[in-house]
C-alpha positions as CSV (number, residue, x, y, z in Angstrom):
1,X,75.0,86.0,84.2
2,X,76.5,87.8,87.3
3,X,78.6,84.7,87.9
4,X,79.9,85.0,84.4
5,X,80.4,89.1,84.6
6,X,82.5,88.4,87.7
7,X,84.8,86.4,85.9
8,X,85.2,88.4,83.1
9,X,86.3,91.7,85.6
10,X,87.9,89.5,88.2
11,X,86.5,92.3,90.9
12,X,83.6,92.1,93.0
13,X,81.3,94.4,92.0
14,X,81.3,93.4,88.1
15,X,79.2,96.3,86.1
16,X,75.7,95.0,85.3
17,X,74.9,97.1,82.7
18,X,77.6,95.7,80.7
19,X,75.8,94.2,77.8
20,X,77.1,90.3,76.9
21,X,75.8,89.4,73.5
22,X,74.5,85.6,72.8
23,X,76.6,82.9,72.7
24,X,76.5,82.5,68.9
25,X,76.8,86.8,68.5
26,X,79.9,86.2,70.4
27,X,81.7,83.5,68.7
28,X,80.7,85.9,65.6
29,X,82.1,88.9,67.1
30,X,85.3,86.6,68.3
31,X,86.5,85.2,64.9
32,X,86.2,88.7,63.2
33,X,89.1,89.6,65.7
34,X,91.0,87.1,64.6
35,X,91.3,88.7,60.9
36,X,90.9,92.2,61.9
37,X,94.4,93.9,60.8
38,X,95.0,97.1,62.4
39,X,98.7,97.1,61.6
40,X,98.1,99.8,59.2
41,X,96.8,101.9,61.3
42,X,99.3,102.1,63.9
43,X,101.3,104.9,62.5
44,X,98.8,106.9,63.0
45,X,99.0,106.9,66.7
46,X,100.9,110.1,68.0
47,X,100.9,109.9,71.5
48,X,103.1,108.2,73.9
49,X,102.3,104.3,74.0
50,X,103.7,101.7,76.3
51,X,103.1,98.1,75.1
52,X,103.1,95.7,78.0
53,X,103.2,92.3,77.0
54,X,103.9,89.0,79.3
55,X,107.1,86.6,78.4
56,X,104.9,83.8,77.9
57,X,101.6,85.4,76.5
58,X,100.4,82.6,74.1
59,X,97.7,85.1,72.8
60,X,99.5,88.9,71.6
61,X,103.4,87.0,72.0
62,X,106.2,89.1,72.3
63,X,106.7,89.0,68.3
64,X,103.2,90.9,68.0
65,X,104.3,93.0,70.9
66,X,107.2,94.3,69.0
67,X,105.5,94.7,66.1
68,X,103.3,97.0,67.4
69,X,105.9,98.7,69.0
70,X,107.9,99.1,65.6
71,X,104.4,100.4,64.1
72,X,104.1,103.3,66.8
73,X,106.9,106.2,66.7
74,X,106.6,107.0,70.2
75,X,105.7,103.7,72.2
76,X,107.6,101.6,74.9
77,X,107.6,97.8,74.8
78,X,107.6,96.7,78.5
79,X,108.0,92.6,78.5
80,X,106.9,91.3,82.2
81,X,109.0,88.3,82.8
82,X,107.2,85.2,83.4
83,X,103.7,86.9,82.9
84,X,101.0,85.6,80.3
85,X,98.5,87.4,78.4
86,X,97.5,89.5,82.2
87,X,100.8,90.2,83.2
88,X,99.8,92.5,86.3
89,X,97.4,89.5,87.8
């Protein structure tokens, strides 16, 4: 389980407290993210936002990035060229 915590933080010292639920819990927990909509929610952020999003993230893409963007007055879209889904790695 450390191995796997180590991955998931990509530093070192990964926290062991962090709770990682069952294999099936975290399918479960997976798919709901994938119809969870908070689009309606994003005007109710207020406070400065930057959106960072890589040029070739397969996962948000930059379409969702500037959606979000266009969903929250004050925000920033920053697009990382040639970065994926972790543009800062």
């Amino acid at each position: 389980m450390l191995e796997f915590r180590k991955l998931c933080f990509k530093r070192e010292h990964a926290p062991i407290d962090f709770p990682i639920p069952e294999e099936e819990a975290a399918v479960k927990l997976l798919k709901s993210f994938c119809y969870f909509d908070l689009r309606p929610y994003l005007r109710l952020i207020k406070s400065k936002t930057k959106i960072i999003v890589g040029e070739v993230d397969e996962i948000t893409k930059i379409s969702g990035a500037i959606e979000t963007f266009k969903g929250i007055s004050k925000s920033h879209l920053i697009v990382k060229p040639g970065g994926d889904h972790f543009p800062f790695q």
